[in-house]
DRENRO-732132 format. One record per residue (C-alpha): x, y, z; residue in one letter. Coordinates in pm, 1 decimal. Layout:
BEGIN
R / X / Y / Z / a
...
REM end
This chain:
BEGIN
R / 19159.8 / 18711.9 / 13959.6 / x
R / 19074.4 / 19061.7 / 14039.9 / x
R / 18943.9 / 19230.8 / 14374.7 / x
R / 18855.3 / 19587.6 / 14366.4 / x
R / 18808.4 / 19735.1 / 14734.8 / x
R / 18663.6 / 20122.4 / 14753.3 / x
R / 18789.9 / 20263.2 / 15047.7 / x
R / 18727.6 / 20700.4 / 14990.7 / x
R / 18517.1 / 20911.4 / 14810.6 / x
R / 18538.6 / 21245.7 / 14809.5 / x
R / 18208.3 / 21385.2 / 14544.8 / x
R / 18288.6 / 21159.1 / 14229.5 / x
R / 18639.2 / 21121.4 / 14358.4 / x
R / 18748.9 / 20744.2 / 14449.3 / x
R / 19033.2 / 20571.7 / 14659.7 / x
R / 19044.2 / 20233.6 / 14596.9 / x
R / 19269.7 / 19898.6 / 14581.3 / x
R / 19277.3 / 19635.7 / 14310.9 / x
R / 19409.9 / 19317.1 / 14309.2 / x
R / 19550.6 / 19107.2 / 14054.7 / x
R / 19725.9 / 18818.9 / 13999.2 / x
R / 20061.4 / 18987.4 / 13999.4 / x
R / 20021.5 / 19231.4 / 14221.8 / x
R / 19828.9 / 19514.0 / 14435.6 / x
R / 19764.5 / 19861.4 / 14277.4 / x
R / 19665.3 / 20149.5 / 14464.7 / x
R / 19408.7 / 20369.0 / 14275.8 / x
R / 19348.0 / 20598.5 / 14111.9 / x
R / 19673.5 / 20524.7 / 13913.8 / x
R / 19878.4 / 20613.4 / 13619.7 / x
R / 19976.1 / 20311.3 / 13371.0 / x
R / 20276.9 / 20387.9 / 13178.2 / x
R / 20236.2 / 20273.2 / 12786.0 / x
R / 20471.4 / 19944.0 / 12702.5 / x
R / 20323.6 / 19896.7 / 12332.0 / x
R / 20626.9 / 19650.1 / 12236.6 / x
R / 20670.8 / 19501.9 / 12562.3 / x
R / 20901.0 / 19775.2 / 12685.6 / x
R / 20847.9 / 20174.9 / 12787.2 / x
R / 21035.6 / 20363.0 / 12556.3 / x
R / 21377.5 / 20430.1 / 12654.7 / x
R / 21253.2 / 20335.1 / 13007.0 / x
R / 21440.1 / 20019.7 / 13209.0 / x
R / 21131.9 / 19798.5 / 13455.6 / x
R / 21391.5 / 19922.8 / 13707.1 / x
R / 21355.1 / 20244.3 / 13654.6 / x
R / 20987.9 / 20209.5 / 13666.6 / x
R / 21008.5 / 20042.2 / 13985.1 / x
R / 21168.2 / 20284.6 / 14180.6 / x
R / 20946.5 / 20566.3 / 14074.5 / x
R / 20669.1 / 20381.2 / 14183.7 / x
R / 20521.5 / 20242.6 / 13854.1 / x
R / 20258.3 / 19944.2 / 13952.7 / x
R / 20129.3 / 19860.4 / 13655.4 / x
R / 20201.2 / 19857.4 / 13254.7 / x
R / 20013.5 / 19849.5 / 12937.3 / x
R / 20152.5 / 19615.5 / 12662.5 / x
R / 19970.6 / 19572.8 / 12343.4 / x
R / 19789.5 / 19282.7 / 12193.6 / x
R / 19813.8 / 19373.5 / 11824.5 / x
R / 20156.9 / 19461.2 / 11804.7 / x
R / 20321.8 / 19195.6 / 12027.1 / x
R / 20126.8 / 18941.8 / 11817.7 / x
R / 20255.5 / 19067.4 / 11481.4 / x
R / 20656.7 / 19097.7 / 11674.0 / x
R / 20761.2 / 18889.9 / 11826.4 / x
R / 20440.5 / 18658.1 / 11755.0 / x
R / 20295.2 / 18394.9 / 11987.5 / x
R / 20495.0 / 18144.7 / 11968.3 / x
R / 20819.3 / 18323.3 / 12135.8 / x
R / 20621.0 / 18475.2 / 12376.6 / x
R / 20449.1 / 18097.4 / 12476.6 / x
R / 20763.5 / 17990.5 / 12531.2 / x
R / 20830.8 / 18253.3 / 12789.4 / x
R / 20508.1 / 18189.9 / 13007.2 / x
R / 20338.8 / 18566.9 / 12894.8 / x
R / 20500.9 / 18891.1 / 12921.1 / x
R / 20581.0 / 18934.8 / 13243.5 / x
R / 20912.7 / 18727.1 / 13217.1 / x
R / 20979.5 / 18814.7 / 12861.3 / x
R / 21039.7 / 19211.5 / 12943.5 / x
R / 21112.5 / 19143.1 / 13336.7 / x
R / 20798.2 / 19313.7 / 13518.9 / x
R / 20696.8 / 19121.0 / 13752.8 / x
R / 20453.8 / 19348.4 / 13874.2 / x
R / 20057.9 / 19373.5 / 13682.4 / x
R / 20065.9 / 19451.5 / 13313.5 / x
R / 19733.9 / 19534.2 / 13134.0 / x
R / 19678.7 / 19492.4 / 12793.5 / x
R / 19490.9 / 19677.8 / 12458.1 / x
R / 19269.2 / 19419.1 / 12260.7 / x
R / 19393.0 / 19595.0 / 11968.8 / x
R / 19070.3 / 19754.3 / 11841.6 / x
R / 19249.2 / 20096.9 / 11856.0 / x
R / 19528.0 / 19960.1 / 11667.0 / x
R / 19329.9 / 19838.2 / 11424.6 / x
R / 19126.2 / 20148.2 / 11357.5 / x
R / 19462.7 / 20370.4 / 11366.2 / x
R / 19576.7 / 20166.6 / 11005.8 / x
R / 19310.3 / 20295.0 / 10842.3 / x
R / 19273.1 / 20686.6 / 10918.9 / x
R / 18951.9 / 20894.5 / 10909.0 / x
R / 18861.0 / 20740.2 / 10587.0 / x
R / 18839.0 / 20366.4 / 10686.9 / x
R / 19049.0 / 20278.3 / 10424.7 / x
R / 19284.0 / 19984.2 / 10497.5 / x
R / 19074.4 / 19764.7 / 10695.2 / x
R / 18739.5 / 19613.3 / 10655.6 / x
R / 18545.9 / 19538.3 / 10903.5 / x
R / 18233.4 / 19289.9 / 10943.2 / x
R / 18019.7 / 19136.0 / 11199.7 / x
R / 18338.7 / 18825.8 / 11214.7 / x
R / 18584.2 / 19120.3 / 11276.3 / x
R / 18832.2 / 19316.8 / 11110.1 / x
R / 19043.4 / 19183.3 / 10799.7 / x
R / 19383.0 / 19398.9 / 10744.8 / x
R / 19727.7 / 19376.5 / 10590.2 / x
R / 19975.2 / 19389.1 / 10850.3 / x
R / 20168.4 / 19681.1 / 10866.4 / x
R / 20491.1 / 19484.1 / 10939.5 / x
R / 20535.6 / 19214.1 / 10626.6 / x
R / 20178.9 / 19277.6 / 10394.4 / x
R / 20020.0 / 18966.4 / 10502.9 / x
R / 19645.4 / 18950.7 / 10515.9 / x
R / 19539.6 / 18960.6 / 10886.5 / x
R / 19221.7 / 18858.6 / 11049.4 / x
R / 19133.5 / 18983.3 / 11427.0 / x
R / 18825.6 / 18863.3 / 11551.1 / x
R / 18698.5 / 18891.4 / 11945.6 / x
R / 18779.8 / 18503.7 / 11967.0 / x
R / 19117.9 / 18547.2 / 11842.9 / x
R / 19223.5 / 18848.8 / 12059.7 / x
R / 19111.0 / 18656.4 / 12365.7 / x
R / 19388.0 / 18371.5 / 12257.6 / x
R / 19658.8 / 18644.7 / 12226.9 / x
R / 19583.6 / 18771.6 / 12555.1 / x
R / 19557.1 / 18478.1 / 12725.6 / x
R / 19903.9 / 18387.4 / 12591.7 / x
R / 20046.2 / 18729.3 / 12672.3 / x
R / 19910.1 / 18694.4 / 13041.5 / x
R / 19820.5 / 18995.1 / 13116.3 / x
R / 19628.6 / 19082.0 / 13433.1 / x
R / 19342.7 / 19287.9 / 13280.8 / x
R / 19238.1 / 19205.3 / 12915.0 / x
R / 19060.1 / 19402.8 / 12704.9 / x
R / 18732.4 / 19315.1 / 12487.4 / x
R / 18793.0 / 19339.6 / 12187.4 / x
R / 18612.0 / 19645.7 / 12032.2 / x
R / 18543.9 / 19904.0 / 11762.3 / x
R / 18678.9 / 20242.0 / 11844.9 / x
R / 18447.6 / 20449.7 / 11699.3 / x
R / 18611.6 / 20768.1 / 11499.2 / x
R / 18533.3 / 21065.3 / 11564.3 / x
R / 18530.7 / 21165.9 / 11193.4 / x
R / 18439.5 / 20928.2 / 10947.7 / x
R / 18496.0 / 20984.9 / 10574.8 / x
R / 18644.8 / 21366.9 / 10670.6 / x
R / 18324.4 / 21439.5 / 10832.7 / x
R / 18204.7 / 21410.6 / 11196.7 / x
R / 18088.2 / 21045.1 / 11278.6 / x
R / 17665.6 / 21080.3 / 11327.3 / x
R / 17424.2 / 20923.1 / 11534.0 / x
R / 17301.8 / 20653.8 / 11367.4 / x
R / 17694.3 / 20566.9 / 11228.0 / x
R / 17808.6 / 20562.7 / 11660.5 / x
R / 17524.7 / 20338.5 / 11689.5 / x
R / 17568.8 / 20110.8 / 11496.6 / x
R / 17981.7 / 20085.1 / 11597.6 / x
R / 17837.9 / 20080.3 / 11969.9 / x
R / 17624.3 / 19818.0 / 11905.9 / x
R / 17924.1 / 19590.8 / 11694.4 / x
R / 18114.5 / 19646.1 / 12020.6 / x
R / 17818.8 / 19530.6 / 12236.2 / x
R / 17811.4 / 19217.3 / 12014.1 / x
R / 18202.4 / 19135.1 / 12028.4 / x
R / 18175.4 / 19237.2 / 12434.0 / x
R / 17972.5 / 18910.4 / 12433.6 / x
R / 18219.8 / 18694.1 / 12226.9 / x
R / 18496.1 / 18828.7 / 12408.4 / x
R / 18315.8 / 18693.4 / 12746.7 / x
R / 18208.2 / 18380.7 / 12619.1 / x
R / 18563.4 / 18283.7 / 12481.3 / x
R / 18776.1 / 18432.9 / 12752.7 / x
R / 18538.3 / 18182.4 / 12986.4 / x
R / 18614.6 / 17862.4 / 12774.6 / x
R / 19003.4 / 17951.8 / 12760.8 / x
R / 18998.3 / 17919.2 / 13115.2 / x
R / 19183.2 / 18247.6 / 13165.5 / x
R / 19294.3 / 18317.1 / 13513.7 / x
R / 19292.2 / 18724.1 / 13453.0 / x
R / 19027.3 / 18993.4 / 13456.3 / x
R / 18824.3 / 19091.2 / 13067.3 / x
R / 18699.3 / 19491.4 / 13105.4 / x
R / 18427.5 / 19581.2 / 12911.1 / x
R / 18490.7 / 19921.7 / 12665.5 / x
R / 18231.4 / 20148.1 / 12664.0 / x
R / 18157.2 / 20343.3 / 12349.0 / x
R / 17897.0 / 20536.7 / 12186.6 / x
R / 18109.1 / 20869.9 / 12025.8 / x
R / 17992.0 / 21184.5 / 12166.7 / x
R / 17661.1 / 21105.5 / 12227.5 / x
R / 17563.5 / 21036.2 / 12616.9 / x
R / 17259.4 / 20827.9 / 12497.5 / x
R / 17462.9 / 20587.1 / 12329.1 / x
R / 17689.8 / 20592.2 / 12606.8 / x
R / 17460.4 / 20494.3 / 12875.9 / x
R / 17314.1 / 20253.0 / 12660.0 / x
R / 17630.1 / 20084.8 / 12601.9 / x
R / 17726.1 / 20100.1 / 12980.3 / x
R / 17404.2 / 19937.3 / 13059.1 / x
R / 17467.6 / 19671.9 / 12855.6 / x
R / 17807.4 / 19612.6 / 12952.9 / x
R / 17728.3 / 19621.7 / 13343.2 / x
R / 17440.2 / 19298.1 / 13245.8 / x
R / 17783.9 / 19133.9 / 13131.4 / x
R / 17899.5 / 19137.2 / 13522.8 / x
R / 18263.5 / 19172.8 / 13431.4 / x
R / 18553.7 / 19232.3 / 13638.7 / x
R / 18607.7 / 19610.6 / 13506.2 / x
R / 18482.3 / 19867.9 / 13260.6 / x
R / 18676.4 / 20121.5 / 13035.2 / x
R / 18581.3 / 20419.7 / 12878.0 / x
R / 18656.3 / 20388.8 / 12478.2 / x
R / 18634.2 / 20598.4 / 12177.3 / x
R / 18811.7 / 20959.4 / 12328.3 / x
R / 19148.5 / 21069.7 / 12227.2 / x
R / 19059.1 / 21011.1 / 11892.8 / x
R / 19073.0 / 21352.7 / 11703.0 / x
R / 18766.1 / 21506.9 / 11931.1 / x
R / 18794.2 / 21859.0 / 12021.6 / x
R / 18865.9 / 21892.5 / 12404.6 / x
R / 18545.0 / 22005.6 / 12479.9 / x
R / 18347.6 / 21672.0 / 12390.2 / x
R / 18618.9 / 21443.0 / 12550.0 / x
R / 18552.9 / 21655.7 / 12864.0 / x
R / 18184.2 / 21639.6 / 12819.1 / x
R / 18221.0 / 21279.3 / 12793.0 / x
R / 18497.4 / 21212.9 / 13030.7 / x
R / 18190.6 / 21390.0 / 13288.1 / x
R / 17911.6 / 21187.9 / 13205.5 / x
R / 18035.6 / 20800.6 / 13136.5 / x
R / 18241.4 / 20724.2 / 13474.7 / x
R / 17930.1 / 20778.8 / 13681.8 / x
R / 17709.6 / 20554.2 / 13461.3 / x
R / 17941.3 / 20238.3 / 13547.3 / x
R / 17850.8 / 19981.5 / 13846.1 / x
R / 17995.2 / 20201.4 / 14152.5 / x
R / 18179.5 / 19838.9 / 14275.0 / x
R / 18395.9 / 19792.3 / 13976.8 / x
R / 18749.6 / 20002.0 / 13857.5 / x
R / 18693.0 / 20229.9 / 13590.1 / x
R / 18949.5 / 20303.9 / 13323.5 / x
R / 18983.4 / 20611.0 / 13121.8 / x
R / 19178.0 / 20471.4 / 12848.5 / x
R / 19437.3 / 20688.2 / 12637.8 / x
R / 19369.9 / 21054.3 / 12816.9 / x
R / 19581.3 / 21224.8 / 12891.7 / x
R / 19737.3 / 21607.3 / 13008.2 / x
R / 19806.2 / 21604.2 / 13380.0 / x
R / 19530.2 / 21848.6 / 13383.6 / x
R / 19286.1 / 21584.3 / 13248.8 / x
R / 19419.8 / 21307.5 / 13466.6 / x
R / 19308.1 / 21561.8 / 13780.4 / x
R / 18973.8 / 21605.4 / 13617.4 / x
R / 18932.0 / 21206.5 / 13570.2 / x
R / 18985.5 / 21162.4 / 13889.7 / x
R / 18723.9 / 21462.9 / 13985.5 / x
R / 18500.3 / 21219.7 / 13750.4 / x
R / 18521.5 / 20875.5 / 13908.0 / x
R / 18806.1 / 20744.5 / 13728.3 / x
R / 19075.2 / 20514.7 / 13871.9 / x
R / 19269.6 / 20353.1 / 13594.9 / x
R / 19468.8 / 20621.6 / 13301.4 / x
R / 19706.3 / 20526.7 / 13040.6 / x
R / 19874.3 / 20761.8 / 12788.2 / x
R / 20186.8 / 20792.2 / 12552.7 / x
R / 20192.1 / 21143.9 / 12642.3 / x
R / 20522.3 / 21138.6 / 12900.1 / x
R / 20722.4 / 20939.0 / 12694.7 / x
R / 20578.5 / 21060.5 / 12336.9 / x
R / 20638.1 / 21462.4 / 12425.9 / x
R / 20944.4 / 21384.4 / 12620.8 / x
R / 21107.8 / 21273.5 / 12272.8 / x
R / 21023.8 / 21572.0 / 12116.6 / x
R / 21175.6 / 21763.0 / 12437.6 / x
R / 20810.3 / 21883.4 / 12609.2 / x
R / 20829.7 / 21777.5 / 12965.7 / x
R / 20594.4 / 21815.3 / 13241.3 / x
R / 20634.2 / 21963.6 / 13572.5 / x
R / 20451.4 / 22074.5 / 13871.5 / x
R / 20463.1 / 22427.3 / 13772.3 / x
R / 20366.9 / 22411.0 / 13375.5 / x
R / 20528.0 / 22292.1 / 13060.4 / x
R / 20877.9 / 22303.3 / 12987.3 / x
R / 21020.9 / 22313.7 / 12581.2 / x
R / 21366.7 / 22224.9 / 12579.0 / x
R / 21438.4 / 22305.4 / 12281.9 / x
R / 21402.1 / 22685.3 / 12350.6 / x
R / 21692.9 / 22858.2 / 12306.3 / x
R / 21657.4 / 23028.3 / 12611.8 / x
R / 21779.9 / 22682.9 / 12844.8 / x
R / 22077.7 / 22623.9 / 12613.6 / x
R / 22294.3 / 22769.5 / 12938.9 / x
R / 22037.3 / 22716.2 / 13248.4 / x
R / 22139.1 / 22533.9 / 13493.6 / x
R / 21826.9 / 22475.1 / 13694.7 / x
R / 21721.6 / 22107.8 / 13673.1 / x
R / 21421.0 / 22040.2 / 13508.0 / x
R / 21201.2 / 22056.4 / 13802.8 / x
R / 21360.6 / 22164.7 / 14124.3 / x
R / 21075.7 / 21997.1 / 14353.7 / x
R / 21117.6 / 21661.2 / 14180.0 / x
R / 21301.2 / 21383.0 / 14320.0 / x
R / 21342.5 / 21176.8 / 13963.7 / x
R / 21707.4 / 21095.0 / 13831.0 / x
R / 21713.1 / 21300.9 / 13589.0 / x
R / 21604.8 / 21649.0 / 13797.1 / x
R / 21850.9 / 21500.6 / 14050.5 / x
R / 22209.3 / 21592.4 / 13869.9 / x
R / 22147.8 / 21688.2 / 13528.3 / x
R / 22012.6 / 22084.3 / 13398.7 / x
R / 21815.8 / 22249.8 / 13169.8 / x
R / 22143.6 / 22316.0 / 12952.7 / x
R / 22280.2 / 21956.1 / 12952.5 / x
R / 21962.7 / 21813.2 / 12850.6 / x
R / 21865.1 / 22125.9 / 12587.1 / x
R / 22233.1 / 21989.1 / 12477.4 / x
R / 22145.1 / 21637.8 / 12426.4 / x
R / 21819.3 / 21723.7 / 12223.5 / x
R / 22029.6 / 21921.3 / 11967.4 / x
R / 22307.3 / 21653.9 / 11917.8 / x
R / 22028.1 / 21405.0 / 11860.5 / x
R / 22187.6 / 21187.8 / 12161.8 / x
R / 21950.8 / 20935.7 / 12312.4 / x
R / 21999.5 / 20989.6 / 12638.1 / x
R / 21785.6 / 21257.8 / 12622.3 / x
R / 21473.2 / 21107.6 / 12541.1 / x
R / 21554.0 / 20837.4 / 12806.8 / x
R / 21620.7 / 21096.3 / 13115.5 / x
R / 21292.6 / 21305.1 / 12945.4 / x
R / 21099.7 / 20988.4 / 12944.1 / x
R / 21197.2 / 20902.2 / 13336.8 / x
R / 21078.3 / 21254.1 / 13448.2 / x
R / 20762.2 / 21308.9 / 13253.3 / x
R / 20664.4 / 20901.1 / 13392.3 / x
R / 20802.1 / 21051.8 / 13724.9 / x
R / 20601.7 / 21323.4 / 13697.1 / x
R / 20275.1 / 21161.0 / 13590.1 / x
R / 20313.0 / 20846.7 / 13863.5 / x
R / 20413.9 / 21067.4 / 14136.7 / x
R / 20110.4 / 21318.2 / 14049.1 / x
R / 19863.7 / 20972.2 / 14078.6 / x
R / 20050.8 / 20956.3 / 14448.6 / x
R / 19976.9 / 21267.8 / 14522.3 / x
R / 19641.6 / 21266.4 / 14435.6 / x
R / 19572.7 / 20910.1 / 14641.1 / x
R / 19767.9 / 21076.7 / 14920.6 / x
R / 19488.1 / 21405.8 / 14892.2 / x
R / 19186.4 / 21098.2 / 14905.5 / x
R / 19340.8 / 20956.4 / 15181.4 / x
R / 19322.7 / 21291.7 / 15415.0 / x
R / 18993.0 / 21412.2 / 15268.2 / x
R / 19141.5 / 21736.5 / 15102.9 / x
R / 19120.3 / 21634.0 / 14713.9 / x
R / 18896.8 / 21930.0 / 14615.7 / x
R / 19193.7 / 22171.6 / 14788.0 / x
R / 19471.3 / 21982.3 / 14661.3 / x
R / 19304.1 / 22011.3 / 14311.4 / x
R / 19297.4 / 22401.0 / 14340.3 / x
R / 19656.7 / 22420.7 / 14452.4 / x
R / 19789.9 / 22204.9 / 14156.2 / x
R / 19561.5 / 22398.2 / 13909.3 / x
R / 19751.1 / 22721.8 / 14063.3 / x
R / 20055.7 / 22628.0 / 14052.8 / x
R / 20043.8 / 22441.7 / 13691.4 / x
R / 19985.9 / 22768.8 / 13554.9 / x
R / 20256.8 / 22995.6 / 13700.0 / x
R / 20475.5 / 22854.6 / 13492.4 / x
R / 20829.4 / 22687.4 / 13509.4 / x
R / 21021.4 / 23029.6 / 13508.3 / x
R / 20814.4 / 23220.1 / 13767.2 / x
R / 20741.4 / 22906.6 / 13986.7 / x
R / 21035.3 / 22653.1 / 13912.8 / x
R / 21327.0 / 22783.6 / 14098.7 / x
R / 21398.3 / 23143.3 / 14018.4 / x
REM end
């Protein structure tokens, strides 16, 4: 089940609700990355009460660990990692075109699907539209995911031409249809999104969202960015796709990105992001914060005693510094990562709030200014002295 009511615009700018089977999510919204069935580092608690409403989990990895059968047994993953709340999940196309880099070795793909070793235990591997509509009707996830070809950006160590996105468009296209046709005879209760792609080019891309929209599905996603593409074309495309989807269905920008690009989605007509930014940079001690970027590992925090943020309310600006987490990096103790992890998801759920709250009161385009402004002062000059 999925309703999607739009209730603001402001120019490409949209306010909206969606409904699911587990749950109500206010849009636009951020969807912290659960690849294993868990946020890194992160407790569903702690997700909770920063306002998290909905997680990714991921199709290809949960089916290779812990595999169908355990999760079968636990009704999906919602009771298996203890969110209760909507959880959306990858097809595993991106996965699948991750094993085998730029040059395309370790897969093979064909008009059946894509034939692998698994990256766990060796064994030969076969994912197929059909069969990532099972695992995601096992899982139980809210919003499934066609299953697709990501199309690379570079392809053999050169940039991915014309005819090459077309004819990875057009695969997608083809699965799209398999994907519909067997998520309808599993009788799954959830919503399938279509995944746009098409590379850089905008003619492929409206050709593929033209296509998808004849599917009537629940939800579209935009594909195929975030994968290597200077940030000049994702921008360019990130511009022209949103606009080309059917104005009464949510719209997913899927792995993008900086807070700045999560703004500029939204500026775009996007109301569904996911990224392993946070918790990815927060393990490498690059956090997030309303006024710029903060690298803990600089020598200069090893004795500040500001807290990360001083205008954020998460747990870890709210009793731990600078200095104790700088600390924690160096000794290699993990509760770094995990307090890192809980303010750059603060940071990125609250900023979703903030920008819903800007909809709501028809000031987005002045809200949008102000955070620009203060992103770039910078923590020292505009975090607390």
């Amino acid at each position: 089940m999925l309703t999607f009511e739009l209730h603001k615009t402001e120019g490409q700018a949209r306010r909206g609700r969606l409904t699911l089977n587990h749950g109500v999510v206010e849009t636009p919204v951020f969807m912290p990355v659960g690849t294993y069935g868990t946020v890194k580092g992160v407790l569903p608690r702690s997700l909770e009460e920063m306002g998290a409403q909905i997680i990714l989990g991921n199709t290809f990895h949960l089916w290779l660990r812990p595999g169908l059968d355990v999760l079968r047994r636990f009704g999906g993953l919602h009771r298996f990692e203890n969110w209760q709340r909507p959880i959306l999940t990858d097809s595993g196309g991106f996965q699948v075109w991750s094993l085998g880099g730029s040059d395309g070795k370790g897969r093979k793909i064909t008009e059946e699907g894509v034939r692998f070793a698994s990256p766990v235990n060796g064994d030969k591997l076969l994912l197929t539209p059909e069969i990532s509509m099972q695992i995601q009707t096992v899982l139980n996830s809210d919003i499934v995911m066609q299953f697709d070809e990501c199309t690379p950006y570079e392809t053999q160590g050169r940039i991915t031409n014309e005819r090459e996105a077309r004819a990875s468009m057009e695969l997608s296209l083809r699965w799209a249809r398999r994907s519909r046709d067997e998520f309808a005879r599993l009788g799954n209760p959830n919503a399938l999104f279509g995944i746009v792609q098409g590379g850089m080019f905008e003619g492929l891309r409206e050709e593929s969202a033209a296509a998808l929209a004849e599917l009537d599905l629940p939800g579209y996603a935009v594909g195929g960015v975030s994968v290597g593409e200077p940030k000049e074309d994702m921008r360019r495309i990130m511009a022209h796709t949103p606009q080309r989807l059917p104005p009464h269905k949510p719209r997913y920008l899927m792995g993008v990105g900086t807070p700045e690009d999560l703004v500029e989605g939204v500026a775009c007509g996007v109301d569904l992001f996911d990224c392993v930014m946070p918790t990815r940079n927060a393990r490498n001690g690059h956090l997030f914060t309303r006024f710029g970027d903060l690298r803990l590992r600089n020598t200069r925090y090893k004795s500040d005693e500001r807290p990360m943020d001083p205008s954020c309310t998460c747990h870890a600006c709210n009793g731990f510094s600078r200095a104790y987490l700088h600390h924690l990096d160096r000794c290699g103790e993990m509760l770094g990562p995990m307090l890192a992890s809980i303010h750059n998801l603060h940071y990125y759920v609250n900023l979703m709030g903030e920008v819903r709250q800007a909809l709501d009161q028809g000031r987005f385009e002045a809200w949008r200014l102000q955070f620009a402004a203060e992103r770039a002062r910078g923590v020292d000059e505009g975090g607390g002295g």
